[in-house]
C-alpha positions in Angstrom: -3.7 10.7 28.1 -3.1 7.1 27.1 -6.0 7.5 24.3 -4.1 10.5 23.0 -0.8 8.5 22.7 -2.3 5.6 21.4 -4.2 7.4 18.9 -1.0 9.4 17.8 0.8 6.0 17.3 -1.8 4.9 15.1 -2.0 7.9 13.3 1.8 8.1 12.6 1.8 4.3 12.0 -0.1 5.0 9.0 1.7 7.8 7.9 5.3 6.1 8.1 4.1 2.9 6.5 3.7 4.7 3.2 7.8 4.8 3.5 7.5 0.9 4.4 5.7 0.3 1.3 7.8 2.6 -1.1 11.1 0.8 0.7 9.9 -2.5 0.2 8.4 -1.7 -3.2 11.5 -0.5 -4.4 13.9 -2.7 -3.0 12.3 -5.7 -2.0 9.1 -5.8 -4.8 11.5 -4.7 -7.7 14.7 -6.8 -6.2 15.3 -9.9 -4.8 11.5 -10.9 -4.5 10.7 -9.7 -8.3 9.8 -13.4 -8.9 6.3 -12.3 -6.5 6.0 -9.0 -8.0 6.3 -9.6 -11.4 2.9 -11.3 -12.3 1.6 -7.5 -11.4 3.4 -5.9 -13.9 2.1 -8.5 -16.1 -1.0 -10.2 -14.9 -2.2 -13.6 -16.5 -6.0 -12.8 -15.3 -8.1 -11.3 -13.1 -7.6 -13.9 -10.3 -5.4 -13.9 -6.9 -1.5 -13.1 -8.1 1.8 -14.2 -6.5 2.0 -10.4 -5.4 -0.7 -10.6 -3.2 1.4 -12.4 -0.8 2.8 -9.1 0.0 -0.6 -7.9 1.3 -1.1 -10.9 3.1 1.9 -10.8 5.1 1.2 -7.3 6.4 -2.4 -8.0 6.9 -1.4 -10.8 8.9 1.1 -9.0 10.8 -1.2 -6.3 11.4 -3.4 -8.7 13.0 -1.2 -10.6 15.3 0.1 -6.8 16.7 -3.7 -6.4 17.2 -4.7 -9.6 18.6 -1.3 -9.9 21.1 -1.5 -6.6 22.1 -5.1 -6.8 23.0 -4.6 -10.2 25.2 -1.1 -8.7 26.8 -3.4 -5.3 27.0 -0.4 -3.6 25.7 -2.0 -0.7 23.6 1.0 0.7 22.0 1.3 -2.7 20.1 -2.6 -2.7 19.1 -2.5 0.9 18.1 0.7 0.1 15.3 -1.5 -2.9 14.1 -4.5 -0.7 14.0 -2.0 1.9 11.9 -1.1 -0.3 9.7 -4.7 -2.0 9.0 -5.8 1.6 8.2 -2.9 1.7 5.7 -3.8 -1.4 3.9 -7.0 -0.1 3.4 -6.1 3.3 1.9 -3.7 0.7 -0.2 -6.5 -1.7 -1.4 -8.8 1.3 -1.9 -6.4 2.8 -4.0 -4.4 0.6 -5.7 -6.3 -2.9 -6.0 -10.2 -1.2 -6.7 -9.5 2.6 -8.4 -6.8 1.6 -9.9 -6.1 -1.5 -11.0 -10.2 -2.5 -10.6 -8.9 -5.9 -9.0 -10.9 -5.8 -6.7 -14.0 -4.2 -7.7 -15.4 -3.6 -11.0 -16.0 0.1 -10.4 -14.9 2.6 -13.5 -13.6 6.0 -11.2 -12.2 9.1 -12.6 -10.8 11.1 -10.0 -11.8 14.7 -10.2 -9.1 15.5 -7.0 -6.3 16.7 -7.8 -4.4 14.8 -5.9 -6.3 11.7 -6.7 -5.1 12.2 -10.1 -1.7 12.8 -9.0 -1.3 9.4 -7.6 -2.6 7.8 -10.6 -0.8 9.6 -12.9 2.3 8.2 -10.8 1.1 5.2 -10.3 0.1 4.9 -14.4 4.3 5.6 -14.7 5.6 3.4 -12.6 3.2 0.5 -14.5 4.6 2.0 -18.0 7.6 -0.4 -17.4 7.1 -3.8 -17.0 10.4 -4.9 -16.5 12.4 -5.6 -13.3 14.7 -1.9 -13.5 13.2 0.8 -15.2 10.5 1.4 -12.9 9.7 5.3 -11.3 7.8 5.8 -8.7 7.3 3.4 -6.0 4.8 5.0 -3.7 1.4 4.1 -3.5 -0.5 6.6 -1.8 1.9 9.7 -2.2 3.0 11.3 -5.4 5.7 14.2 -6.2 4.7 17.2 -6.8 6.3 16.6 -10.7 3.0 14.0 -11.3 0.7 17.0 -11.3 -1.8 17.0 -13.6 -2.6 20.8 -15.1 
């Protein structure tokens, strides 16, 4: 039973922290912290950008719920952690090698539809490169209105 909870934690862990991300996208990325975000809407080179600080900080976090749960052995904590580690690699996948070919020089054409869907919201939101303006904050979830016919 306890692997069936802890696996349901991680599982909706991963799920919510696509809400996370659009929140603290929108709010956060595109507000008070802009002066981190911006070098993404318009990068200077290929190298590390301020941004990234953003997936450091949850990569961290992600590890210190994994490593403190695992020496409390309190699993709930380890399985959010574990959650949120298989976000930020959906995320990285995504956003930092198919799209943006950051981190990985690899030329992808997604044939899914809904591959195409998030990068055809993803492609909007990068259409502005300005603070306001922006649509679409998600990363790996796209309205229905992005569909590509």
């Amino acid at each position: 039973m306890t692997l069936l909870i802890n696996s349901l934690i991680v599982m909706t862990t991963a799920v919510l922290m696509e809400g996370v991300a659009y929140l603290l996208h929108k709010y956060v990325m595109h507000g008070f912290l802009w002066i981190l975000h911006e070098d993404h809407h318009r990068p200077t080179g290929r190298g590390w950008q301020k941004n990234d600080a953003f997936s450091v900080f949850f990569a961290l976090l992600s590890m210190l719920l994994i490593i403190g749960g695992s020496q409390r052995q309190w699993w709930p904590l380890v399985s959010v952690g574990i959650g949120m580690a298989i976000y930020g690699v959906g995320y990285t996948l995504f956003h930092e090698i198919m799209f943006h070919r950051r981190l990985a020089k690899i030329r992808y054409r997604p044939r899914h539809p809904y591959l195409r869907r998030i990068v055809r919201a993803h492609r909007e939101h990068h259409r502005h490169t300005g603070q306001k303006d922006a649509t679409s904050f998600s990363f790996l979830y796209a309205p229905a209105r992005f569909k590509v016919s």
